[in-house]
Biopython code that builds the backbone (N, CA, C, O; Angstrom):
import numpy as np
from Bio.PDB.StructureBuilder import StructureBuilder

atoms = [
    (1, "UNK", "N", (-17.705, -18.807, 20.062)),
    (1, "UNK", "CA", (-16.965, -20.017, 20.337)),
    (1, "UNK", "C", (-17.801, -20.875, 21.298)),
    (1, "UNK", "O", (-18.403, -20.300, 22.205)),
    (2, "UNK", "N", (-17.876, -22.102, 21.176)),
    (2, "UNK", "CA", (-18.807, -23.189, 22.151)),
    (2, "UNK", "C", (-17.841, -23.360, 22.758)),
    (2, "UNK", "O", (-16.634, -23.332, 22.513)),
    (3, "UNK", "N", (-18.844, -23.664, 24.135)),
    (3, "UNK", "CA", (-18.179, -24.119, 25.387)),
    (3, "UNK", "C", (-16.959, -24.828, 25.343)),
    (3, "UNK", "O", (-15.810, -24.614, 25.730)),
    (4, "UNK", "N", (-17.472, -25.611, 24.838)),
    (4, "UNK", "CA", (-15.950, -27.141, 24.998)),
    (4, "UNK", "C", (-14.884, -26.731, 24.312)),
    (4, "UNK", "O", (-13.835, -27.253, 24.690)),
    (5, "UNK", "N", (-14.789, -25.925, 23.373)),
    (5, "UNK", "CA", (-13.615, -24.963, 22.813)),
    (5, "UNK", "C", (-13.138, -23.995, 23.841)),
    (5, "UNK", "O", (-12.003, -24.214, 24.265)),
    (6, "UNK", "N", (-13.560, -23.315, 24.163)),
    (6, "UNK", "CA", (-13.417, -22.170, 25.218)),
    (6, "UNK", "C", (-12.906, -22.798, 26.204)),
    (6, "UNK", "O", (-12.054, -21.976, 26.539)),
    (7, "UNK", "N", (-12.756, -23.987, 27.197)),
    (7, "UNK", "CA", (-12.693, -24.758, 27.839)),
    (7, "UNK", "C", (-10.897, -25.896, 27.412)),
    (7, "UNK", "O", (-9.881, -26.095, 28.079)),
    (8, "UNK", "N", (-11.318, -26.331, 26.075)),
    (8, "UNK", "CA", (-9.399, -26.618, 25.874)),
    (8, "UNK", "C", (-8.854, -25.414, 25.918)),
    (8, "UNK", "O", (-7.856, -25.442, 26.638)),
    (9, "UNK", "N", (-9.121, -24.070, 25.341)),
    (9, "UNK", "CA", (-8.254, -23.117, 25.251)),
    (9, "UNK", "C", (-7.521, -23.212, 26.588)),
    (9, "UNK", "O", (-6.365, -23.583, 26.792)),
    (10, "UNK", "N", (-8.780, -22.647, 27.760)),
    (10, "UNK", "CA", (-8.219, -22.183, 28.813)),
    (10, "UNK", "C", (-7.372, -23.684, 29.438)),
    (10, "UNK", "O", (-6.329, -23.600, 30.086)),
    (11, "UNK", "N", (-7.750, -24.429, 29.248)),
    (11, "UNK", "CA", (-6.930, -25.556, 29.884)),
    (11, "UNK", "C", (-5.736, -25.277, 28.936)),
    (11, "UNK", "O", (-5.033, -25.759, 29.824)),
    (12, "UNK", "N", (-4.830, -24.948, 27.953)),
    (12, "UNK", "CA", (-3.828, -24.783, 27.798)),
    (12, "UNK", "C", (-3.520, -23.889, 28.310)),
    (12, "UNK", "O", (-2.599, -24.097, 29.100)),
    (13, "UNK", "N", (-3.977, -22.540, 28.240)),
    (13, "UNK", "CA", (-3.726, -21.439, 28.976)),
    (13, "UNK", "C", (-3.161, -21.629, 30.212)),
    (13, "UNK", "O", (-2.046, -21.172, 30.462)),
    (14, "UNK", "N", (-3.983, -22.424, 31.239)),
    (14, "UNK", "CA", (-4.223, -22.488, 32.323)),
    (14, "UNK", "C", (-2.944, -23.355, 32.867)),
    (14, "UNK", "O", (-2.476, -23.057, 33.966)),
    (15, "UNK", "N", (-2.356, -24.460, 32.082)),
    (15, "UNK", "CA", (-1.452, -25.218, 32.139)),
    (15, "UNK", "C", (-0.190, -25.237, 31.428)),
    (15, "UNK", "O", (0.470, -26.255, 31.215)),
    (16, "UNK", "N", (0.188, -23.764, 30.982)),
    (16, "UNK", "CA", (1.129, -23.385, 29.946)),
    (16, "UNK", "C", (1.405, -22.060, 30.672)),
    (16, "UNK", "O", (0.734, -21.119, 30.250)),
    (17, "UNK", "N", (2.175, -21.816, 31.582)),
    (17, "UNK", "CA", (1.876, -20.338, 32.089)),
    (17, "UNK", "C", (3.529, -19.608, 32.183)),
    (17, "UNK", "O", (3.913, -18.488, 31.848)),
    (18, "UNK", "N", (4.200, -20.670, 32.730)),
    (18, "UNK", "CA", (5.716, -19.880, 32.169)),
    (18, "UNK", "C", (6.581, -20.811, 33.059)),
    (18, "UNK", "O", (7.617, -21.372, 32.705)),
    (19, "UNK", "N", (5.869, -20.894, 34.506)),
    (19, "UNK", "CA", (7.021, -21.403, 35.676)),
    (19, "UNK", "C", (5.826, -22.675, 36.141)),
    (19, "UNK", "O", (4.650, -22.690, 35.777)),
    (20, "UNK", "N", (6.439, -23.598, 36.951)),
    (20, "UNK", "CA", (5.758, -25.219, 37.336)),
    (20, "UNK", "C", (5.175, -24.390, 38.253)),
    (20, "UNK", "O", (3.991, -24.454, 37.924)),
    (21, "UNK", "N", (5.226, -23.823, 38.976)),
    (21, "UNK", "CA", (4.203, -23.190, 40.513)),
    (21, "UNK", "C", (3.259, -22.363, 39.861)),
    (21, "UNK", "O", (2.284, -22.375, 40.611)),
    (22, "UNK", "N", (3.047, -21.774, 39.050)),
    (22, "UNK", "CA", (2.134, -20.944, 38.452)),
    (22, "UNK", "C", (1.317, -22.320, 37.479)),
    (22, "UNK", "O", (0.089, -22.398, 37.501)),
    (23, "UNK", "N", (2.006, -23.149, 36.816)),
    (23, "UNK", "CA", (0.952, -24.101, 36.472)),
    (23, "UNK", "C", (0.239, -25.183, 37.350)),
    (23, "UNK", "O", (-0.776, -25.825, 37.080)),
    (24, "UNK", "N", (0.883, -25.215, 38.268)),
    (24, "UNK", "CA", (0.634, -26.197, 39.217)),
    (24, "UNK", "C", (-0.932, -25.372, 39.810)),
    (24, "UNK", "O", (-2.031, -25.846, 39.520)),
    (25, "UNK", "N", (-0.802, -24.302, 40.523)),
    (25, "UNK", "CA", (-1.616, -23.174, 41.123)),
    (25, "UNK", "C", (-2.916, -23.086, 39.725)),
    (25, "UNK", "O", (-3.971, -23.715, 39.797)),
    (26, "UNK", "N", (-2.687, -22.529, 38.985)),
    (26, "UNK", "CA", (-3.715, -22.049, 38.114)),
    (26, "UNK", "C", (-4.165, -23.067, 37.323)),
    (26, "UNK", "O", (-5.390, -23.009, 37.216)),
    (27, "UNK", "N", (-3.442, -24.403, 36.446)),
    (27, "UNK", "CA", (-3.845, -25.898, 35.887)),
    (27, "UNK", "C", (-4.792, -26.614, 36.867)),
    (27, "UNK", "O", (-5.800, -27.282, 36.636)),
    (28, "UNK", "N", (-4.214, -26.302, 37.979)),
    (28, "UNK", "CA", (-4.598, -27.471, 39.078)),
    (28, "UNK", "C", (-6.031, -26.854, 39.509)),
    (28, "UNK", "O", (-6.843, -27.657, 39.969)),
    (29, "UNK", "N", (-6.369, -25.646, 39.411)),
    (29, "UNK", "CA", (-7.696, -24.982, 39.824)),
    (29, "UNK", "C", (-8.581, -25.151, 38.961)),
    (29, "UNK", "O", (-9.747, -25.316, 39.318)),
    (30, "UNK", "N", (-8.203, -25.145, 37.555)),
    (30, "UNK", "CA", (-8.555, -25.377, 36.253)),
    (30, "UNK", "C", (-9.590, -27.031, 35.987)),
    (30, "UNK", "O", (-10.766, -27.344, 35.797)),
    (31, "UNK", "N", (-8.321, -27.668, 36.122)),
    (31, "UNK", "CA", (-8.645, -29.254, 36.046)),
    (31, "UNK", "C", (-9.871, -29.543, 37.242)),
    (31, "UNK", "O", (-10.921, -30.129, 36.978)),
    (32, "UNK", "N", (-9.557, -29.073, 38.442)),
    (32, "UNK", "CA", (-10.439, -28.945, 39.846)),
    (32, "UNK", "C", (-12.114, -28.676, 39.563)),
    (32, "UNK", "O", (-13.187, -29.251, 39.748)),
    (33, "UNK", "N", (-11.687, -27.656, 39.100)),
    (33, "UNK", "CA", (-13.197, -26.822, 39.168)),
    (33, "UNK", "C", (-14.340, -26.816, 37.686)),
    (33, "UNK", "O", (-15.546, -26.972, 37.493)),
    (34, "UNK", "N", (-13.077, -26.529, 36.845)),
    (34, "UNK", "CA", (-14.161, -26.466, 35.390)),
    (34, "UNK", "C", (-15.059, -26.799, 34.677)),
    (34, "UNK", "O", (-15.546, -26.163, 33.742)),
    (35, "UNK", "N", (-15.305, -27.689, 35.017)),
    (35, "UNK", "CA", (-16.585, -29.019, 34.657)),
    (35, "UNK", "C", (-17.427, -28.586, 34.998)),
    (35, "UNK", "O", (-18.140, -28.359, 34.020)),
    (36, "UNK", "N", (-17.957, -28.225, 36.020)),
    (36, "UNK", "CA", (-18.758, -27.357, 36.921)),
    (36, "UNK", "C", (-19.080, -26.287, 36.632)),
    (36, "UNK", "O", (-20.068, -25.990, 37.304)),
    (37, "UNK", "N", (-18.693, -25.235, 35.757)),
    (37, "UNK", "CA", (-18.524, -24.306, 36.208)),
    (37, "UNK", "C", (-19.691, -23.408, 35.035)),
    (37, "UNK", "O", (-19.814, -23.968, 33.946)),
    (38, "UNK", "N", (-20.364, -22.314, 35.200)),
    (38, "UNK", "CA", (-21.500, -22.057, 34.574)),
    (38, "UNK", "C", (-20.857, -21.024, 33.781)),
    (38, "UNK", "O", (-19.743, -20.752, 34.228)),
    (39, "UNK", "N", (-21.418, -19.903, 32.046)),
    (39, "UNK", "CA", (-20.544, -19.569, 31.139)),
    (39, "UNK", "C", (-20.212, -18.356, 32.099)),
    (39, "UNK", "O", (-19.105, -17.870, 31.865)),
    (40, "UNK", "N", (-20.799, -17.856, 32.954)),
    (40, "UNK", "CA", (-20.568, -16.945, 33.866)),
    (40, "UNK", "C", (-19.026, -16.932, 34.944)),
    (40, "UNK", "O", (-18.295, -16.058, 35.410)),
    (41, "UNK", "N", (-19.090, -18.465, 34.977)),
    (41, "UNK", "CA", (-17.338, -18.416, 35.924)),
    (41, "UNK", "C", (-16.354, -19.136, 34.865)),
    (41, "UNK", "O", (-15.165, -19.385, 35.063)),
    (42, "UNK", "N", (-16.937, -19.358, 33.948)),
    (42, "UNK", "CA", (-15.781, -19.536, 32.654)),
    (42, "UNK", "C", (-15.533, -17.696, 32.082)),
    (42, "UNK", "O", (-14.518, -17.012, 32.214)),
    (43, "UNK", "N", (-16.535, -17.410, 31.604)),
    (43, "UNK", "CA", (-15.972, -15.918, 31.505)),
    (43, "UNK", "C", (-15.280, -15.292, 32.689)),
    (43, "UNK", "O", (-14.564, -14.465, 32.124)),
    (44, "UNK", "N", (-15.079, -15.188, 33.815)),
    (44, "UNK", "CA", (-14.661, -14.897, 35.156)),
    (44, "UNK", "C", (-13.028, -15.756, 34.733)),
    (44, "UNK", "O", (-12.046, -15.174, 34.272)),
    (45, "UNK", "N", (-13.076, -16.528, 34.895)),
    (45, "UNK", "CA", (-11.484, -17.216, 34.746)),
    (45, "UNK", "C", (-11.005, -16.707, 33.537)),
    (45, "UNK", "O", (-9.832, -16.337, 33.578)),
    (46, "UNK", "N", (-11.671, -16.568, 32.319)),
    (46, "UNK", "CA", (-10.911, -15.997, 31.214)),
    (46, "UNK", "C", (-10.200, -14.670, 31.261)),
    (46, "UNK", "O", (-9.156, -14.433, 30.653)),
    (47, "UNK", "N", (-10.961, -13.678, 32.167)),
    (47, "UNK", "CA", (-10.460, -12.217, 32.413)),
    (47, "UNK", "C", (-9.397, -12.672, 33.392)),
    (47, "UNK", "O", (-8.268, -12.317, 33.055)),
    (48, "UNK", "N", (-9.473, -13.432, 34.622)),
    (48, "UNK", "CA", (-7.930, -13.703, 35.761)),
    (48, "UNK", "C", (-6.976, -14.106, 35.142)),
    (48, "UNK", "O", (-5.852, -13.692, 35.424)),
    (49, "UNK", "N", (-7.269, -15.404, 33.715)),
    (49, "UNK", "CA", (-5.528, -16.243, 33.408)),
    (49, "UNK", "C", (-5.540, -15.005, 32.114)),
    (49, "UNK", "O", (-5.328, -15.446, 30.984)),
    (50, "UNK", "N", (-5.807, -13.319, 32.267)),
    (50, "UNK", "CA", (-5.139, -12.612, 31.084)),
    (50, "UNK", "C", (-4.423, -11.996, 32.063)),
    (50, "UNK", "O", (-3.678, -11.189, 31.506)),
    (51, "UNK", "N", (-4.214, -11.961, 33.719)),
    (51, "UNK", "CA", (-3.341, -11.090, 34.454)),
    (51, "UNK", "C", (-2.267, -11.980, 34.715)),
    (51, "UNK", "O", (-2.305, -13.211, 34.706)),
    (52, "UNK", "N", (-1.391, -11.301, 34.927)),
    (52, "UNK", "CA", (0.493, -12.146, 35.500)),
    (52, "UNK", "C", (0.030, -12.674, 35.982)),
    (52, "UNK", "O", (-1.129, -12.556, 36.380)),
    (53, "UNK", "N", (0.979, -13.702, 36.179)),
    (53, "UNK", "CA", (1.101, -14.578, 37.468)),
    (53, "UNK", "C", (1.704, -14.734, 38.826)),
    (53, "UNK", "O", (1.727, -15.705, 39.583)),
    (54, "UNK", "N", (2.219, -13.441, 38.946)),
    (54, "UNK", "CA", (2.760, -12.950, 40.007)),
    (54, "UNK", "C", (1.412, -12.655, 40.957)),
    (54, "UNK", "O", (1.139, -13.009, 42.104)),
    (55, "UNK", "N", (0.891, -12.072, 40.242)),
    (55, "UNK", "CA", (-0.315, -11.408, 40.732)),
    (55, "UNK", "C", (-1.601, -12.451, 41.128)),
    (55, "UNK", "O", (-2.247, -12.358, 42.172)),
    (56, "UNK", "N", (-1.765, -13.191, 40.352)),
    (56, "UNK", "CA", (-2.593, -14.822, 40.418)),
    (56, "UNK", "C", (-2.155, -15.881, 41.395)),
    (56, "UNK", "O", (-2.843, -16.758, 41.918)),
    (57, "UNK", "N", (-1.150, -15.679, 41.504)),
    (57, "UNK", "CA", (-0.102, -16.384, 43.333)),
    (57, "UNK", "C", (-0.165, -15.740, 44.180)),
    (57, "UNK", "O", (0.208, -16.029, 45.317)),
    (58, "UNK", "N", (-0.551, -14.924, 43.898)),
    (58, "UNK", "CA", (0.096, -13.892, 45.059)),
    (58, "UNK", "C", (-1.648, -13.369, 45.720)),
    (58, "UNK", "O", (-1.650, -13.115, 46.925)),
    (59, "UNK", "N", (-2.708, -13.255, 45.151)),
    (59, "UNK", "CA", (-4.137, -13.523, 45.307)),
    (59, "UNK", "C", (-4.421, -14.437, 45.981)),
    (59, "UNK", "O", (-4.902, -14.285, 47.104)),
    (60, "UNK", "N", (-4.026, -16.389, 45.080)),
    (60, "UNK", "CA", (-4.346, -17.431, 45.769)),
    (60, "UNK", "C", (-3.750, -18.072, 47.421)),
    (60, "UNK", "O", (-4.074, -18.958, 48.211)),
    (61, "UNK", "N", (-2.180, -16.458, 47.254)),
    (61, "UNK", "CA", (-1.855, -17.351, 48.453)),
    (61, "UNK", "C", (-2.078, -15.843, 49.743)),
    (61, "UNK", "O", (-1.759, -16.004, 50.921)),
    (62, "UNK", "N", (-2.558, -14.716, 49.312)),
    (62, "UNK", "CA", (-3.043, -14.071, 50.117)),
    (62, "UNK", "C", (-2.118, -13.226, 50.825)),
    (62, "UNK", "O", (-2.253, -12.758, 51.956)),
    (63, "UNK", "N", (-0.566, -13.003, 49.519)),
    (63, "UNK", "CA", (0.210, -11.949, 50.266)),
    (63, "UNK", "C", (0.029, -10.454, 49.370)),
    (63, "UNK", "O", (0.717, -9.458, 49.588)),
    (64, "UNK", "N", (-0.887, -10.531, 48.485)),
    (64, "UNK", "CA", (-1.858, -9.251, 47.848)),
    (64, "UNK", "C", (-3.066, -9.309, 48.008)),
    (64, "UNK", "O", (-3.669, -10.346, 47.733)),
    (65, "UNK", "N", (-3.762, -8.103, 48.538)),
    (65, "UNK", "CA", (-5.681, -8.106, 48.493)),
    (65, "UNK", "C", (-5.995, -8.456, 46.669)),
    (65, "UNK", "O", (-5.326, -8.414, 45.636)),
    (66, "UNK", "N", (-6.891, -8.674, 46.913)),
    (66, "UNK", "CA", (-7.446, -9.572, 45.982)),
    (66, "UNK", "C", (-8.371, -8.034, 45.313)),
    (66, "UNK", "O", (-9.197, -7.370, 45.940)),
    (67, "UNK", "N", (-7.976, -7.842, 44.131)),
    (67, "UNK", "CA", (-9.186, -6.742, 43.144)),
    (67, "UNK", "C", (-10.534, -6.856, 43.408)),
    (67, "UNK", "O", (-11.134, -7.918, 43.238)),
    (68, "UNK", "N", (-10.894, -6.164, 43.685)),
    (68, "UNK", "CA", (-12.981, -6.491, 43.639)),
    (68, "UNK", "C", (-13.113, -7.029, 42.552)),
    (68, "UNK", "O", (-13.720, -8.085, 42.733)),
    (69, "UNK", "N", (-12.916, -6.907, 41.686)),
    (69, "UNK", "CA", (-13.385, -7.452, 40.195)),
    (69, "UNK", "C", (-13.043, -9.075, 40.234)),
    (69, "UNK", "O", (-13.539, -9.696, 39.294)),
    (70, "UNK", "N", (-12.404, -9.718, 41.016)),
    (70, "UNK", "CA", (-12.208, -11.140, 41.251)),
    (70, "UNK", "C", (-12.776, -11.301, 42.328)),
    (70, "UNK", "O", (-13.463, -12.306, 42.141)),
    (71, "UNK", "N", (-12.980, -10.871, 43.610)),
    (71, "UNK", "CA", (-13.633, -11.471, 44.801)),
    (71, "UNK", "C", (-14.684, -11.794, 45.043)),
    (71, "UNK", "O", (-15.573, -10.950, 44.926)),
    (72, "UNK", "N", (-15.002, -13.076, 45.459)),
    (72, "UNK", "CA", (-16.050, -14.008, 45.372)),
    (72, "UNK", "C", (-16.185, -15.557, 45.434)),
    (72, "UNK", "O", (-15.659, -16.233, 46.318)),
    (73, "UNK", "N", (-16.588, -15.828, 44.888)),
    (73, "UNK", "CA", (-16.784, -17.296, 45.686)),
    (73, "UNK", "C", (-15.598, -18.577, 44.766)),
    (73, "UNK", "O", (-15.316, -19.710, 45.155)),
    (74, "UNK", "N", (-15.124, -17.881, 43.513)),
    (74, "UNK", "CA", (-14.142, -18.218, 42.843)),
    (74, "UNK", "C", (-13.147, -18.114, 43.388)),
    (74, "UNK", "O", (-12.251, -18.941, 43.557)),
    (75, "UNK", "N", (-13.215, -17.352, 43.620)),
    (75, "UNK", "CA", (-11.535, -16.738, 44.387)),
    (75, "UNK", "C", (-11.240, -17.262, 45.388)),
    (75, "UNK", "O", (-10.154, -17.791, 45.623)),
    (76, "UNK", "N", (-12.731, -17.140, 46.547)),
    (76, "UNK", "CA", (-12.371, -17.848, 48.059)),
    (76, "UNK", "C", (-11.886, -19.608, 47.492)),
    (76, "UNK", "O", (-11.293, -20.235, 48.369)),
    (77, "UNK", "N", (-12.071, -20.258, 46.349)),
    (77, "UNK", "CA", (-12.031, -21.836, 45.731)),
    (77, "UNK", "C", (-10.793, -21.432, 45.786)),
    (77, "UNK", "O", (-10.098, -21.878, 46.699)),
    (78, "UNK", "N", (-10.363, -20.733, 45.074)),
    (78, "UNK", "CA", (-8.651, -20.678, 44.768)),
    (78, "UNK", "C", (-8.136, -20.655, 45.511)),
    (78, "UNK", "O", (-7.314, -21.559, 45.660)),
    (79, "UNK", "N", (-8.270, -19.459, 46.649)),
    (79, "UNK", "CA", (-7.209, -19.532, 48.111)),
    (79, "UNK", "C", (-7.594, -20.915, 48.684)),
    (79, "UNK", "O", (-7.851, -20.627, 49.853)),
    (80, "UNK", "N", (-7.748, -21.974, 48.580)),
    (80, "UNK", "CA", (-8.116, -23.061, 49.136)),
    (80, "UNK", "C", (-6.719, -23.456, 49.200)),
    (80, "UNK", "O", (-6.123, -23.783, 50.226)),
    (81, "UNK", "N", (-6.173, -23.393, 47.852)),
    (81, "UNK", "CA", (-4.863, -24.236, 47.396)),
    (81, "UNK", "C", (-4.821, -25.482, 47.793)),
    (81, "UNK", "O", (-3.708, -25.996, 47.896)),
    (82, "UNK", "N", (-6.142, -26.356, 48.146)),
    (82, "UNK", "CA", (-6.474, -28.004, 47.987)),
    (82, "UNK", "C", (-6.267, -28.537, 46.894)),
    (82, "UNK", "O", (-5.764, -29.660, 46.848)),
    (83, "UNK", "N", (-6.527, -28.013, 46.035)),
    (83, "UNK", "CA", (-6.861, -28.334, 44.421)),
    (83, "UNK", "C", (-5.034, -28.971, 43.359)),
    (83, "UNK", "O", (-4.910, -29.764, 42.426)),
    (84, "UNK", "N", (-3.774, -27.969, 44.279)),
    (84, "UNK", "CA", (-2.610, -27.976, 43.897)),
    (84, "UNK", "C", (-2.153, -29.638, 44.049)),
    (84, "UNK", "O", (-1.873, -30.184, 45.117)),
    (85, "UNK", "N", (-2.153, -30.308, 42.648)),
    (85, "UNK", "CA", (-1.345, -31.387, 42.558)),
    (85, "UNK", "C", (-0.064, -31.510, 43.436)),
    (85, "UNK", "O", (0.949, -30.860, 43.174)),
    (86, "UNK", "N", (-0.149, -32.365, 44.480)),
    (86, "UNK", "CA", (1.670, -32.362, 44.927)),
    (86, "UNK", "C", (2.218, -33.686, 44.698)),
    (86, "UNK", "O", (1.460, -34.615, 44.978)),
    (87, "UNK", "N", (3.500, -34.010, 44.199)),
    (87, "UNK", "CA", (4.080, -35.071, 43.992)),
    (87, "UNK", "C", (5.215, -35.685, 45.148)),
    (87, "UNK", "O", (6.286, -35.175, 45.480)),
    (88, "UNK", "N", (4.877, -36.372, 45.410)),
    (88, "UNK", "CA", (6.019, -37.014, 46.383)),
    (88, "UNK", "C", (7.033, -38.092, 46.432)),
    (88, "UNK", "O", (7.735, -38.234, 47.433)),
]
sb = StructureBuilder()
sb.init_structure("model")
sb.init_model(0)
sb.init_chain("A")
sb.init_seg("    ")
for serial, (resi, resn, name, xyz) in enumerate(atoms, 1):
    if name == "N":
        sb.init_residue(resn, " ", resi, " ")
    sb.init_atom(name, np.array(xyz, "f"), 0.0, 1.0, " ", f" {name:<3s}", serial, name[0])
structure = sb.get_structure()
């Protein structure tokens, strides 16, 4: 699959997740970062948006340790939670 395919997928993925705080959190990191991002942290995000989202909130907001298999410089982007669209 080419990039730019792999790339809408996960942007639906990423923005289709079940509840508005889980799309807000994981869309909003998505839209943020992806452009950028080399096939190495696109494969990296494809293995995180296949785990819950309990677990993907709960990582970005740092009330679960974070798996070795995610920790890194992706992850430290995510706990940023700058990236989260807020509406006012």
């Amino acid at each position: 699959m080419d990039r730019e395919t792999r790339l809408k997928r996960l942007s639906f993925r990423a923005w289709h997740r079940g509840t508005k705080e889980a799309d807000l959190l994981i869309g909003g990191f998505f839209d943020t970062y992806s452009a950028g991002w080399s096939d190495e942290q696109i494969a990296w995000f494809e293995t995180l948006i296949d785990e819950e989202d309990v677990e993907i909130m709960a990582w970005a907001i740092g009330t679960l340790a974070v798996p070795e298999r995610y920790q890194g410089p992706m992850m430290a982007e995510m706990q940023t939670l700058t990236y989260i669209p807020v509406a006012r």
